[in-house]
C-alpha positions, -999 to 999 in steps of 0.1 A, spaced: 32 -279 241 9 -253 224 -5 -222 242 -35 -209 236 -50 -171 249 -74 -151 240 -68 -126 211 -69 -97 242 -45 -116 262 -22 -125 232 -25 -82 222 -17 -79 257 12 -99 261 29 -91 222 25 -54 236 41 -58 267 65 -81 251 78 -55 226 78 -29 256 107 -46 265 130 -36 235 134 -6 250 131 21 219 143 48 225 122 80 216 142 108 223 136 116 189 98 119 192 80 146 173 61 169 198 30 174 176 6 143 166 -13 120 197 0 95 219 -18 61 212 -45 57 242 -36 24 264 -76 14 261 -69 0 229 -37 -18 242 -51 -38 269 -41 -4 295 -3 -6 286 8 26 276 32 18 249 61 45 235 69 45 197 93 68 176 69 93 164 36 107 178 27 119 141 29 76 131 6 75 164 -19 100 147 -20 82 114 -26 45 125 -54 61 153 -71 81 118 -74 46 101 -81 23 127 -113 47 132 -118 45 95 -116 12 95 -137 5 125 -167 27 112 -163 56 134 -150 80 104 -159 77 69 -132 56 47 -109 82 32 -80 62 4 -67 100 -3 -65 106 39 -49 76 46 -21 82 21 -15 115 29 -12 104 62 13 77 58 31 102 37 27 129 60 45 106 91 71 96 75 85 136 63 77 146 99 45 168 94 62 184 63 30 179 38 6 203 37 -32 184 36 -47 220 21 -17 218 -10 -22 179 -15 -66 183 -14 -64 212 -35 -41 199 -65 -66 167 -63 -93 183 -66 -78 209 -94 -74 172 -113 -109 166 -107 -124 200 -118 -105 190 -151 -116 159 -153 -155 162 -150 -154 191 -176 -136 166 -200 -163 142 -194 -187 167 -202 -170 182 -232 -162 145 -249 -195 132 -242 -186 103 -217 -214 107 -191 -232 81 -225 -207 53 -212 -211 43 -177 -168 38 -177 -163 70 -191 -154 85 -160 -123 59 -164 -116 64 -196 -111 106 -190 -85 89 -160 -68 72 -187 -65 100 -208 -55 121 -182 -26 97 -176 -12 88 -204 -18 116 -231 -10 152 -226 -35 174 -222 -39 211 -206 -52 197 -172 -24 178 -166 3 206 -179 7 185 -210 29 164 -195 15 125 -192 21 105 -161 51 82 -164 76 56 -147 104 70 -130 131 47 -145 159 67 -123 143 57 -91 135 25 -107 178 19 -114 187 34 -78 158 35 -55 178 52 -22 147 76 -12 120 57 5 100 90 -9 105 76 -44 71 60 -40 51 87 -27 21 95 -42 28 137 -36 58 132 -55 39 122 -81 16 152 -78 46 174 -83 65 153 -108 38 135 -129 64 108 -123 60 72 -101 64 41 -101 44 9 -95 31 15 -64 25 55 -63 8 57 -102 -18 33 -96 -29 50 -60 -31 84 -76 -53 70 -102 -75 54 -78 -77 89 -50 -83 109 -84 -114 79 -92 -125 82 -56 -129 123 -63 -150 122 -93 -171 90 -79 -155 63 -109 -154 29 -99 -116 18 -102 -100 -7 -81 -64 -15 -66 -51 -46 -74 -18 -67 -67 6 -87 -87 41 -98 -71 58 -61 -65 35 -47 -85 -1 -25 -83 -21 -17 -112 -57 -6 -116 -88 -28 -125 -125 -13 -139 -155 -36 -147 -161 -38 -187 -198 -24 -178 -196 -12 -214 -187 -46 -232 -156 -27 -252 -134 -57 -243 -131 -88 -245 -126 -98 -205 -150 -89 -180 -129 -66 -160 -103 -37 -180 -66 -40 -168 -52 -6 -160 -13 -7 -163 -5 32 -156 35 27 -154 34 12 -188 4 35 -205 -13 5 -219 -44 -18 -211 -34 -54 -209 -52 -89 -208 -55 -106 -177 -38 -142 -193 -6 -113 -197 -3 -105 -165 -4 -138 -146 22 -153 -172 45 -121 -166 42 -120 -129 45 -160 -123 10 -158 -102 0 -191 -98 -36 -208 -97 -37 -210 -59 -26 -172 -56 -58 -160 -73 -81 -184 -53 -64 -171 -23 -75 -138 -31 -38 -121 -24 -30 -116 -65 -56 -105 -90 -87 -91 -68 -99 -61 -67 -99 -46 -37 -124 -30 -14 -120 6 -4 -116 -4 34 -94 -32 23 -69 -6 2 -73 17 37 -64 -18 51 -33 -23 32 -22 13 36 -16 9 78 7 -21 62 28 -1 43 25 26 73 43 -1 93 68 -9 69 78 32 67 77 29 98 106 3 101 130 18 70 125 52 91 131 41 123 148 4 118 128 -9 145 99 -38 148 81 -29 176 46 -21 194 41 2 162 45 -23 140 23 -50 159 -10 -23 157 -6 -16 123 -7 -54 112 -29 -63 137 -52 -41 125 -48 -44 85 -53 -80 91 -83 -77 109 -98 -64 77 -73 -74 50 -62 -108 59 -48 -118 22 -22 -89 20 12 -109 22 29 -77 39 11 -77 65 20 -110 74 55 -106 66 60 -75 89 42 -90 118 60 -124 117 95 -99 120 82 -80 147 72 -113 166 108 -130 161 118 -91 176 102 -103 205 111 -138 206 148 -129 204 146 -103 233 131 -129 254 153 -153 247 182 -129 257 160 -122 288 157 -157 299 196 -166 287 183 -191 261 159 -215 285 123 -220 270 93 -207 288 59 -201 280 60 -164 267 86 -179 241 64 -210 234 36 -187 224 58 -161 201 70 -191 186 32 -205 184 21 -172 167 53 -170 140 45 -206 130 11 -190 126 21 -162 103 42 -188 83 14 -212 79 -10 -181 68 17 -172 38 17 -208 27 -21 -210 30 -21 -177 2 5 -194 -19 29 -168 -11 67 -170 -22 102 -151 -18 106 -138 -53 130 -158 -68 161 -151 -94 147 -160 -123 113 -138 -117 138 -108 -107 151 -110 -138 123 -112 -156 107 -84 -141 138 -65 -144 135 -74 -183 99 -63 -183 112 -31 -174 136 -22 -198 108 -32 -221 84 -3 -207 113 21 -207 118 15 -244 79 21 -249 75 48 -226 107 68 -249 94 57 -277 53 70 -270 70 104 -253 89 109 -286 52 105 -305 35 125 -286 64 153 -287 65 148 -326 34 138 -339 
C-alpha cells in the first residue's frame, strides 16, 4: 500500500507526529522567539531552545527572499544557539570587518585590483603566511581537536577568530564570510568530511578552470588530487553533492543542516526542530547528504513512537513514515552517497598526519626563514 498527501498534509502530520515524543523543555532559554504555528500547518510545536527557534526563523526568511542572504549571519547564528546567546554579533562583525579593512589595503598596496582574483589571492595570503593583519600568526589545522574532538565547539568558526586555528569545516567558512566582506568570488565546496574553497581561474594562472583552495593544509591542489584522495566517484560529481561550488543561498541552505545536527548533539533529540530545518535546507539544497541523513533519523523518531503508540500493529500514519524513510533512502542512493568506509577512514586519517608534518614543517619556515 503506498500513501500519498500533499506536502502540507505530510508537514502537517510529521509535525504533529513528532509532537508526540513529548520533549521536554523545561530547559528552554527565555530570550529568542517561539516558532509561529502559520508555518506548521497551525500546530504550535515546543523545541528545546527558543534561541534555535530564532535562528532557523532568520534563515528560512533569508532563504525565502524576505531578508537579504547573510553566510556570516547565518553562522553566527547557529553558533550563537548552540552557546545559549553567549556570542556577541558586535565582537564577531567587528573582528570580520577589522580582517577586511586589512585586506583591501593589501590589495591596494600589492597591486591586485590588476587581477580580477586578486581579492583571493590577498585571502590566501592572509591565511597561510603571517602578516601584521592577521597578528603574524597564519591560520592552521587544529591537530588536538583533530586527535580528540569532545567539544562540538571545535568547529566553530569564532573559535577560529580567536585562535587562528580550525579545522575542515570552520577554515573554509571563515574564508568564504571574510570573501563575502570584501565582495571576492570564492565558493564552498564538499568532499566526503571535508570543505575546502573553490575560485574561477578568471586569470588563466593555472592549469584547471577553477583554483582549489585547501586552507587546513595551506596549499592549492588539482582537482584529479582530490577526487583520488577523497574516493568521490563519477556519479557523486554528476549528482552535484561532491565537487560543486555552491550558491550563497545554497551554503545558507546547508548551514540550517548543520543547525539541526547541533541541534541533536545539544539536545539528543530528533524532533519537530529537526524536521524544519531539513525541510527547509532541502527545499533549496536538495544534494547536501546531511540533510537527508538527519531527516531520515527524525522520521524513524517518529515511526518508532508510533509503533510503541499502536503496540506494534501497522496503520496508515506508520505506512507513510515508512513511505517517506524509503524516500530519504532512495534520494541518498540517487547522489551516490555512501557510509564512509574503513579503508577511506584510514586513509583520511593518513592524509592527516601528512598535513600535520607539512603544516610543522611550513610553521618552522616561516619562524626561521
Amino acid at each position: 500500500m503506498k500513501v500519498r498527501l500533499s506536502k502540507i498534509a505530510l508537514t502537517n502530520f510529521l509535525i504533529a507526529a513528532c509532537c508526540a515524543f513529548g520533549t521536554s523543555v523545561a530547559d528552554a532559554q527565555f530570550t529568542g522567539r517561539d516558532i509561529p504555528p502559520q508555518i506548521t500547518g497551525g500546530v504550535q510545536i515546543e523545541t528545546h531552545s527558543r534561541l534555535y527557534n530564532q535562528a532557523y526563523l532568520e534563515m528560512a526568511d533569508m532563504l525565502d527572499g524576505k531578508t537579504p542572504l547573510s553566510i556570516k549571519r547565518a553562522v553566527f547564528l547557529a553558533e550563537w544557539a548552540y552557546l545559549d546567546g553567549d556570542l556577541d554579533y558586535d565582537w564577531f562583525c567587528r573582528t570580520i570587518d577589522s580582517a577586511a579593512l586589512f585586506l583591501n589595503g593589501f590589495i591596494r598596496a600589492n597591486g591586485l585590483e590588476k587581477y580580477k582574483t586578486g581579492k583571493n589571492m590577498a585571502l590566501i595570503e592572509y591565511f597561510f603566511n603571517p602578516w601584521s593583519g592577521n597578528w603574524r600568526k597564519p591560520f592552521t589545522y587544529n591537530f588536538e581537536d583533530f586527535e580528540n574532538p569532545e567539544d562540538f565547539t571545535y568547529q566553530f568558526v569564532s573559535k577560529v577568530m580567536r585562535t587562528h586555528q580550525g579545522q575542515c569545516r570552520s577554515l573554509p567558512y571563515y574564508y568564504k564570510i571574510l570573501a563575502e566582506a570584501i565582495g571576492a568570488e570564492a565558493y564552498l565546496a564538499h568532499a566526503p568530511l571535508h570543505v575546502f574553497i573553490r575560485y574561477r581561474d578568471d586569470d588563466d594562472l593555472f592549469p584547471e578552470d577553477w583554483v582549489n583552495v585547501e586552507t587546513t593544509s595551506h596549499q592549492l591542489v588539482p582537482e584529479f588530487w582530490i577526487l583520488e584522495h577523497s574516493g568521490i566517484t563519477e556519479r557523486m560529481v554528476e549528482s552535484g553533492m561532491y565537487m560543486r561550488p555552491t550558491t550563497d543561498r545554497e551554503t545558507v541552505a546547508a548551514q540550517l543542516s548543520d543547525l539541526a545536527m547541533a541541534y541533536r548533539e545539544k539536545y539528543g533529540v530528533y524532533d519537530d526542530f529537526t524536521w524544519l530545518c531539513t525541510d527547509k535546507s532541502l527545499e533549496h539544497y536538495p544534494q547536501r547528504p546531511n540533510s537527508w541523513i538527519i531527516r531520515g533519523k527524525t522520521l524513524e523518531q517518529a515511526l518508532l513512537h508510533q509503533l510503541a503508540l499502536t503496540g506494534g500493529r501497522m496503520d496508515e500514519s506508520i505506512l507513510l513514515l515508512e513511505s517517506q524513510m524509503r524516500d530519504c533512502s532512495d534520494r541518498l542512493e540517487a547522489l551516490g552517497w555512501q557510509p564512509i568506509s574503513a579503508e577511506q577512514q584510514e586513509r583520511f586519517d593518513a592524509a592527516a598526519r601528512q598535513a600535520q608534518q607539512t603544516q610543522e614543517e611550513r610553521l618552522n619556515h616561516n619562524t626561521n626563514p
